[in-house]
C-alpha positions as CSV (number, residue, x, y, z in Angstrom):
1,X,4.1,-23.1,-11.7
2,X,7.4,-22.0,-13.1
3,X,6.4,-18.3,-15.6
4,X,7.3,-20.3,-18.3
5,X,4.4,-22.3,-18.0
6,X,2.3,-19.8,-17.0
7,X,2.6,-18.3,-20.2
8,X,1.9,-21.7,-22.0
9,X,-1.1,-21.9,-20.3
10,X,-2.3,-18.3,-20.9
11,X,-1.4,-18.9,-25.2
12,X,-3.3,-22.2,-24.9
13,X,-6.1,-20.6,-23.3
14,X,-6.4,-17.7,-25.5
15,X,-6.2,-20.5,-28.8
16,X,-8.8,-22.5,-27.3
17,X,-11.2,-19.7,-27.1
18,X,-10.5,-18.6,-30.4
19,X,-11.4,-22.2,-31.9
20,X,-14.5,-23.1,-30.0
21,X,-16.1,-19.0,-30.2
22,X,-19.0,-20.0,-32.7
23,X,-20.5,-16.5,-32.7
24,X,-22.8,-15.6,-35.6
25,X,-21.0,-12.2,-36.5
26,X,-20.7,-11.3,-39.9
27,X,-16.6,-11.3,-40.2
28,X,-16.5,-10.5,-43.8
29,X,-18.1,-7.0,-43.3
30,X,-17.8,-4.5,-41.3
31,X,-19.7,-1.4,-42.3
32,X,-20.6,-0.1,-46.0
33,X,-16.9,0.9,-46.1
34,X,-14.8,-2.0,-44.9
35,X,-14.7,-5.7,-44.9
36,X,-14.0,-7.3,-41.5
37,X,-11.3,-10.3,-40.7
38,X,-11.4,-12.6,-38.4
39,X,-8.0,-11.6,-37.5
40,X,-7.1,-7.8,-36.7
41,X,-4.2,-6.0,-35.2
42,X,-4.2,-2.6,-32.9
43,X,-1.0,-0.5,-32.6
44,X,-2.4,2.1,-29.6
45,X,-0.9,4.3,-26.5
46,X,-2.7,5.2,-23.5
47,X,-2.6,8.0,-21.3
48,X,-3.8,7.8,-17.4
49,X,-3.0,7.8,-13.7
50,X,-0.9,5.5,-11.1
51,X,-1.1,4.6,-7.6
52,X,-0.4,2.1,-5.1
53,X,-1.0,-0.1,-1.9
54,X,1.9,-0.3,0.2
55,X,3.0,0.3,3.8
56,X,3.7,4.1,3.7
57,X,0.9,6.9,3.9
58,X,-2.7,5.4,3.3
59,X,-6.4,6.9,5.7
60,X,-6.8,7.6,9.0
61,X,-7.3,4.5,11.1
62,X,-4.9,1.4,11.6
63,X,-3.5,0.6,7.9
64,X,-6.2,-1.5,6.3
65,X,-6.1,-4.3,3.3
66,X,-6.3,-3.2,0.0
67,X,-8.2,0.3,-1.1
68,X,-10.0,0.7,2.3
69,X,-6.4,2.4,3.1
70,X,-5.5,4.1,-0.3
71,X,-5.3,7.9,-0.2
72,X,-5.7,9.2,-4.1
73,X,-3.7,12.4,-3.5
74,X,-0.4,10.3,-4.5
75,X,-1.8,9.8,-7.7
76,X,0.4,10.2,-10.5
77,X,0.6,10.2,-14.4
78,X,1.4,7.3,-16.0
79,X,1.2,6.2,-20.0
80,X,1.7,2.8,-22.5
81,X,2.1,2.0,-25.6
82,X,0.8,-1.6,-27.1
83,X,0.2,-4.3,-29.9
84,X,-2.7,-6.2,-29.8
85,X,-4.2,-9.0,-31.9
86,X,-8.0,-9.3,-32.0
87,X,-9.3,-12.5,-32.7
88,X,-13.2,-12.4,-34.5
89,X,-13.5,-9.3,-31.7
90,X,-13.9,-11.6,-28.7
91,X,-10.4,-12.8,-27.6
92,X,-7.1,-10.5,-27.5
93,X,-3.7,-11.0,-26.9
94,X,-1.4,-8.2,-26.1
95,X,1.7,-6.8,-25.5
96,X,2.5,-3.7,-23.6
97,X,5.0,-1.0,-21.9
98,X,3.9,0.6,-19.5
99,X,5.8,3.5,-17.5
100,X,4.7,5.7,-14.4
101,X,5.6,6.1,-10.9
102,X,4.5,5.6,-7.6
103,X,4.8,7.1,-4.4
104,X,3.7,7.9,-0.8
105,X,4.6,9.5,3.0
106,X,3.6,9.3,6.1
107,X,3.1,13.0,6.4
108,X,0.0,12.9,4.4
109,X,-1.5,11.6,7.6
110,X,-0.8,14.5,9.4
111,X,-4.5,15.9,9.9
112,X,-5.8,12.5,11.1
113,X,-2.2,11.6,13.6
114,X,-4.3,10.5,16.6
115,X,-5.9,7.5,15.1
116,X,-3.0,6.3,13.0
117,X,-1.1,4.2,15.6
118,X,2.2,5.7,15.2
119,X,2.1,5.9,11.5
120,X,2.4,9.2,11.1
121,X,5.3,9.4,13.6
122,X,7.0,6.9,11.6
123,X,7.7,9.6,9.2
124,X,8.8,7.5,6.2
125,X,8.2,8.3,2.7
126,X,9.0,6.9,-0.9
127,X,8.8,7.1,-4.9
128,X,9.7,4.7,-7.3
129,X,9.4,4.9,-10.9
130,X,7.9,1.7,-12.6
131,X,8.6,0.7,-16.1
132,X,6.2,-2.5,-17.3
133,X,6.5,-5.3,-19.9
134,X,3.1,-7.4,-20.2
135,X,1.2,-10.2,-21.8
136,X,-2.2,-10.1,-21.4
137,X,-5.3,-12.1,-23.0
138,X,-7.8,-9.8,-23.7
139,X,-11.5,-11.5,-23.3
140,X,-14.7,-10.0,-24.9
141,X,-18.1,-11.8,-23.2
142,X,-20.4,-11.0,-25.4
143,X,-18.8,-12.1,-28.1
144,X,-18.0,-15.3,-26.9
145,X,-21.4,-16.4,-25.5
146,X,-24.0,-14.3,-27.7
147,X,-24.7,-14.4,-31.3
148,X,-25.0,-11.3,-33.5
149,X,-26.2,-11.0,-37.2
150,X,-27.6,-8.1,-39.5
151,X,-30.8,-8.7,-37.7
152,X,-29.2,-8.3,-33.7
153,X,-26.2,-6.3,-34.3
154,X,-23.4,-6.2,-31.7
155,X,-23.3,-3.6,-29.2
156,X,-21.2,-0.2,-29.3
157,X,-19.6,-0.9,-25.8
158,X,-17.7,-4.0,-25.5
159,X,-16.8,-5.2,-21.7
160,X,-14.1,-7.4,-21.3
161,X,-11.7,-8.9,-18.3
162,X,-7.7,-9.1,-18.6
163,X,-4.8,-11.1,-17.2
164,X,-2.1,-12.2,-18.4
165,X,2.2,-12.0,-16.8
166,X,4.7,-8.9,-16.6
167,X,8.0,-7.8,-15.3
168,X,8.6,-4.4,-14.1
169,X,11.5,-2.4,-12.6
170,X,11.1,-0.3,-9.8
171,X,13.7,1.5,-7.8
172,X,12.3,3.0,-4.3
173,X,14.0,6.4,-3.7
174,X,13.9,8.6,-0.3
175,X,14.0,12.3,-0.3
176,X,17.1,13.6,1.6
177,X,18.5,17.0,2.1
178,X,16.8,18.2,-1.3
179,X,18.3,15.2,-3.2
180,X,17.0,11.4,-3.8
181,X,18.7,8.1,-2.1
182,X,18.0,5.3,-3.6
183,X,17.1,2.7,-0.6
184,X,17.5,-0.9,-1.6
185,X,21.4,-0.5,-1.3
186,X,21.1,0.7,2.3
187,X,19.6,-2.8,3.3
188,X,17.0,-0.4,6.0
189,X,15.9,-3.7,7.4
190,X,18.8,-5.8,7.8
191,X,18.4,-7.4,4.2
192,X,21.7,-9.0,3.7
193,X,23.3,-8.9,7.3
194,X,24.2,-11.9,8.8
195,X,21.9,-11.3,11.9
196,X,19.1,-11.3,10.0
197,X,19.3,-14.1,7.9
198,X,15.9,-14.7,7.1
199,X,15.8,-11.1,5.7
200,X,17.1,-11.5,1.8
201,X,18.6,-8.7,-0.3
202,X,15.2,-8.0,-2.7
203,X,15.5,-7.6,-6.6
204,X,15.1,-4.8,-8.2
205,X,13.4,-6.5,-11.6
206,X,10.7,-8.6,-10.8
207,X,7.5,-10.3,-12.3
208,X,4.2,-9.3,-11.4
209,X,0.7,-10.1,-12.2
210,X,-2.0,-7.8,-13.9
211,X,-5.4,-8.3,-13.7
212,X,-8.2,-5.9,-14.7
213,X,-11.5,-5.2,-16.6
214,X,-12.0,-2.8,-19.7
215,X,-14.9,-1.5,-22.2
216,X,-14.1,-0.8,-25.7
217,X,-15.8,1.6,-28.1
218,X,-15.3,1.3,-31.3
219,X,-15.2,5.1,-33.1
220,X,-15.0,4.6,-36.6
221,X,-13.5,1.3,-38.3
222,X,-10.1,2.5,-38.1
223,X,-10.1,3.6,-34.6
224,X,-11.2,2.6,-31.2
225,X,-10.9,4.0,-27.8
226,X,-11.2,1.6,-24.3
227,X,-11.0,2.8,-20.5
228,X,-9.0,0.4,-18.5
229,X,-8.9,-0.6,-14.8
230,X,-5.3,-2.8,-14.0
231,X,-4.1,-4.1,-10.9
232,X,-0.8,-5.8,-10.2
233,X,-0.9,-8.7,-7.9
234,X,2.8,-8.8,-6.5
235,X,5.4,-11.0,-4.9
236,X,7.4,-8.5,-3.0
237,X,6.5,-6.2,0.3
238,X,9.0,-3.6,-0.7
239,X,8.0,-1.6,-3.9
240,X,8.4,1.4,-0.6
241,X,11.1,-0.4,0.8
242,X,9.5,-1.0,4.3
243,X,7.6,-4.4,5.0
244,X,8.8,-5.4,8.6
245,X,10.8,-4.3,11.7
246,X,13.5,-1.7,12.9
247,X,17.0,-3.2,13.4
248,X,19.4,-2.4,15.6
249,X,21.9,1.1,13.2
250,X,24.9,0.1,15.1
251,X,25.1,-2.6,12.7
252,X,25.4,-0.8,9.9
253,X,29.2,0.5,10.4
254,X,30.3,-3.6,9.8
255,X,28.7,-3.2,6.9
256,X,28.7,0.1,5.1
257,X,30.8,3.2,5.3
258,X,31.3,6.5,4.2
259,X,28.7,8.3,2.9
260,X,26.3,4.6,2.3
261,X,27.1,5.0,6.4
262,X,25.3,8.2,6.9
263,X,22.6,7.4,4.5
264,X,21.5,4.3,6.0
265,X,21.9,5.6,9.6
266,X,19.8,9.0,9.2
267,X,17.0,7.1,6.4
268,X,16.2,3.5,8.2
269,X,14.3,5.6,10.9
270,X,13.0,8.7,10.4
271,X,11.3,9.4,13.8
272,X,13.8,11.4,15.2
273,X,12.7,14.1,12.5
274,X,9.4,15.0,13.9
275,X,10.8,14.3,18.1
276,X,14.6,14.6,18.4
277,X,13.7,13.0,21.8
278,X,12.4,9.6,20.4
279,X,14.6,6.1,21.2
280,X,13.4,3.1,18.2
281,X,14.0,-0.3,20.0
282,X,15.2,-2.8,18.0
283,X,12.2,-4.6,16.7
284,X,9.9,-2.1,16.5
285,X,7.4,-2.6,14.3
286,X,8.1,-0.7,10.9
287,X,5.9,-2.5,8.3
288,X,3.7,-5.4,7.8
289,X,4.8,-8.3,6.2
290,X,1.3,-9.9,6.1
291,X,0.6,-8.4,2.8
292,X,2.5,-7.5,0.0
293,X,2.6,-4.3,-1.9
294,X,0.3,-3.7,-5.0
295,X,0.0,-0.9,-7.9
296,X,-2.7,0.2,-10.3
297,X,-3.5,1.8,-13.3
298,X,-6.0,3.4,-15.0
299,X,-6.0,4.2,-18.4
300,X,-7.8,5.7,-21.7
301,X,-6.1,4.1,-24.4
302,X,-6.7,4.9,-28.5
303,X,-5.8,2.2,-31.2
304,X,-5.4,2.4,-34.6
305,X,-6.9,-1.0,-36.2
306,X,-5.1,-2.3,-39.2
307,X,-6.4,-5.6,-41.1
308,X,-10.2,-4.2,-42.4
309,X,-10.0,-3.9,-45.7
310,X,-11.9,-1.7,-48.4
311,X,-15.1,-2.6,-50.0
């Protein structure tokens, strides 16, 4: 399904919902201060941490899927800002920026070396900032499939699930001699060589898919405040830049020189960092490109909801 459609269906979806929700909430009135609409708008920003599944770092053990291997020191701080529409409080459609970084090393596995099958003596570490442009429906349960009215109110807390389309921008860097290399020019698998021509140049701009759950409180009828799980489904292995084998470094001098030379040669295999003495056969294993890379967020965000109107 081409992402065209796949944001037809989400905006059909999200219409759908809002004509057959038959809810008995009182949408002319909020409070003793405000009238409700069927129809508000939220202009919010959010403030919360970032991390990631990839190849790098992870728990002791052989790397495991998903956040059976995720090691929560690399968290970092990440933020958003957002415009939502909220149709009769049940379905949402939003857009949102969301910027951060991820990152990870294999030194973090230092303490538990013995049971991390080489991992650790792979040495290999990343960051990457991530910048985020989303559309996400927004959906409310409870206010889809229960009825409120003066006499059963709705409840303070509102759950709700999330999906929707992005694209994001990441750019995976490596730490070398106290400055930062970026690593998708340095093709550290072969990506791009003609003797590996199964191994294809990756983009730097891709889309991605969020998915997540949510509760929303409201705090007064101008304000409300939601804490918010998101993770993002990918189609690429290299957000760290590592998702397969070694290849052989003499190659790189038909293909790069100068200082992209050096780089390349002295970042595509770190080993001989930690043993000066160690010899990386060609197709040695590096990553795994079984599964591809993942990150999450989450976040506290605050809204400010304009379309209530005074009594």
């Amino acid at each position: 399904m081409s992402i065209m459609r796949k944001l037809h269906f989400i905006g059909a979806l999200v219409f759908c919902i809002g004509l057959t929700q038959k809810t008995a909430a009182q949408y002319y009135f909020y409070d003793n201060r405000y009238y409700d609409n069927p129809v508000v708008y939220e202009i919010g920003a959010s403030l919360g941490a970032m991390n990631c599944l990839t190849d790098v770092g992870g728990k002791k053990g052989i790397g495991k899927k998903f956040i059976k291997d995720l090691n929560f020191g690399n968290t970092q701080v990440s933020g958003s800002l957002f415009f939502n529409v909220m149709i009769k409080n049940a379905v949402g459609v939003r857009l949102e920026g969301t910027f951060g970084q991820v990152k990870a090393y294999d030194s973090i596995l230092k303490s538990v070396k013995a049971s991390t099958y080489g991992r650790y003596e792979r040495n290999l570490s990343f960051r990457s900032p991530i910048s985020e442009f989303s559309a996400m429906a927004e959906i409310h349960p409870l206010y889809i499939f229960m009825k409120y009215d003066e006499d059963n109110l709705p409840p303070k807390v509102s759950p709700y699930l999330l999906g929707g389309i992005g694209f994001f921008h990441f750019n995976p860097q490596a730490k070398l001699q106290n400055r930062w290399v970026d690593l998708q020019p340095l093709s550290t698998e072969g990506q791009g060589f003609a003797e590996y021509p199964n191994r294809k140049p990756y983009s730097l701009n891709q889309v991605n898919f969020p998915v997540g759950v949510g509760a929303k409180y409201d705090l007064s009828p101008m304000f409300n405040i939601r804490a918010e799980f998101v993770y993002r489904i990918l189609s690429t292995d290299y957000l760290d830049d590592v998702s397969t084998t070694y290849i052989d470094p003499s190659l790189y001098a038909n293909y790069f020189s100068g200082t992209r030379l050096t780089n390349a040669l002295l970042l595509n295999d770190r080993q001989y960092e930690l043993d000066p003495t160690h010899i990386t056969t060609p197709g040695d294993q590096r990553g795994n490109p079984k599964n591809n890379d993942a990150y999450f967020t989450f976040n506290v965000k605050i809204s400010l909801v304009l379309g209530r109107d005074k009594r």
